[in-house]
C-alpha positions in Angstrom: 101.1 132.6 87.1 103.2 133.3 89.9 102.4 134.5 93.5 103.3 136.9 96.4 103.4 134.6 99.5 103.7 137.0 103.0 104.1 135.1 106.0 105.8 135.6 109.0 109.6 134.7 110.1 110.6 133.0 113.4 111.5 136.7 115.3 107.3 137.5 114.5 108.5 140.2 111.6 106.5 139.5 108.1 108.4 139.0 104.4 107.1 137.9 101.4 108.4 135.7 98.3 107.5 135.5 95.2 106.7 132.0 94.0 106.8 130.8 90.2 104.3 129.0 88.5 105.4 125.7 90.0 105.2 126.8 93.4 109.4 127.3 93.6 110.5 130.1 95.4 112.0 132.3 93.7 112.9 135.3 96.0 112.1 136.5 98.9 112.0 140.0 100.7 113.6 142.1 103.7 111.9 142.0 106.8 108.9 143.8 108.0 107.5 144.9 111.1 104.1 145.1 110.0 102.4 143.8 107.5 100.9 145.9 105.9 104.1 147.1 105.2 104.8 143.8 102.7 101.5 144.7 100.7 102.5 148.4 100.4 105.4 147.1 99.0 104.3 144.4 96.7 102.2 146.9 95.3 104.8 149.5 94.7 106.8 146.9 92.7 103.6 145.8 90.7 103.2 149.5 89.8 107.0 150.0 89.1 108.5 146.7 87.7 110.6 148.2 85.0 112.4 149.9 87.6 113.5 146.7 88.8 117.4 145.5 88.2 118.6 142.0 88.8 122.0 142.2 90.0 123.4 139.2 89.7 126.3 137.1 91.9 128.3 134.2 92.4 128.6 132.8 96.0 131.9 131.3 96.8 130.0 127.7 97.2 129.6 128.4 93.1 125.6 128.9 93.1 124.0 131.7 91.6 121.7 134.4 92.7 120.6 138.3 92.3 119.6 140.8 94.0 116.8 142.7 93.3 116.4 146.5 93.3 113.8 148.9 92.9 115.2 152.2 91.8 118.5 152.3 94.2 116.8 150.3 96.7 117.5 146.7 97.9 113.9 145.3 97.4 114.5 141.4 97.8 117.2 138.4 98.0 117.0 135.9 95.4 117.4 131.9 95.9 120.2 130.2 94.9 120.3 128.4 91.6 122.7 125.5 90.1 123.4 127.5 86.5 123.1 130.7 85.5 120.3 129.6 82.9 118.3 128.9 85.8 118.9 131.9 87.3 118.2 133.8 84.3 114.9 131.5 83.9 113.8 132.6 87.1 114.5 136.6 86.7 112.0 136.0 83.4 109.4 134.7 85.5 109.3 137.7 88.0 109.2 140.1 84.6 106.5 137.9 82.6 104.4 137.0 86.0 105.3 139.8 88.4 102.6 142.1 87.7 99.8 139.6 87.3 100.9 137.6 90.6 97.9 137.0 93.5 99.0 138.2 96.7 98.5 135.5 99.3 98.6 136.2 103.1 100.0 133.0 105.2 100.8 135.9 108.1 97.8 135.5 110.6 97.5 131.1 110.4 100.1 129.5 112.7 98.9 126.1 111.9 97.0 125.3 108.7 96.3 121.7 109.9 95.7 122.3 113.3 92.1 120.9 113.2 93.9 117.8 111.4 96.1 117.7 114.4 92.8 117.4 116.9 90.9 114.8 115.4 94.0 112.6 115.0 94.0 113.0 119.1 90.3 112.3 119.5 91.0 108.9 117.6 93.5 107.6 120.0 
């Protein structure tokens, strides 16, 4: 089963992406300034995935991706992919896992290992 990931980005705004099964990225969303914002929307598109539309591109570097729209609305970004299989393969995930998906918040933890960090300082 996937998962919704929200975490912050490097200007402090929040996203989120959804991960497949395997822990792969497989898109991820506009920015947010807060975050409750992200689980709003997570849980709009939970309630409304067969609204969703994949439109789907070919970048000039020859990868493939989609973007993905709720109703009218740009909703998210996809990654790129090699072959359009794959990108096919990973538009199925979001419609076979997207409702079931755990929401998991990375926002509010800078540093998971941080107490990792400390003990390895202590040993010197």
């Amino acid at each position: 089963m996937g998962a919704f990931v929200i975490s912050r980005r490097f200007n402090d705004e929040y996203k989120f992406t959804f991960t497949s099964r395997k822990g792969k990225v497989i898109f991820t969303s506009l920015s947010y300034e807060l975050r409750f914002e992200c689980e709003e929307d997570i849980q709009k598109f939970k309630a409304n995935i067969e609204l969703a539309k994949f439109l789907k591109f070919k970048g000039s570097g020859g990868k493939y991706f989609f973007k993905l729209m709720l109703g009218e609305v740009h909703f998210a970004t996809s990654r790129k992919y090699s072959t359009e299989l794959l990108l096919q393969k990973g538009i199925k995930e979001i419609v076979t896992y997207g409702v079931k998906a755990e929401v998991l918040d990375f926002s509010s933890n800078d540093s998971i290992f941080e107490d990792e960090v400390v003990e390895e300082e202590e040993m010197e």
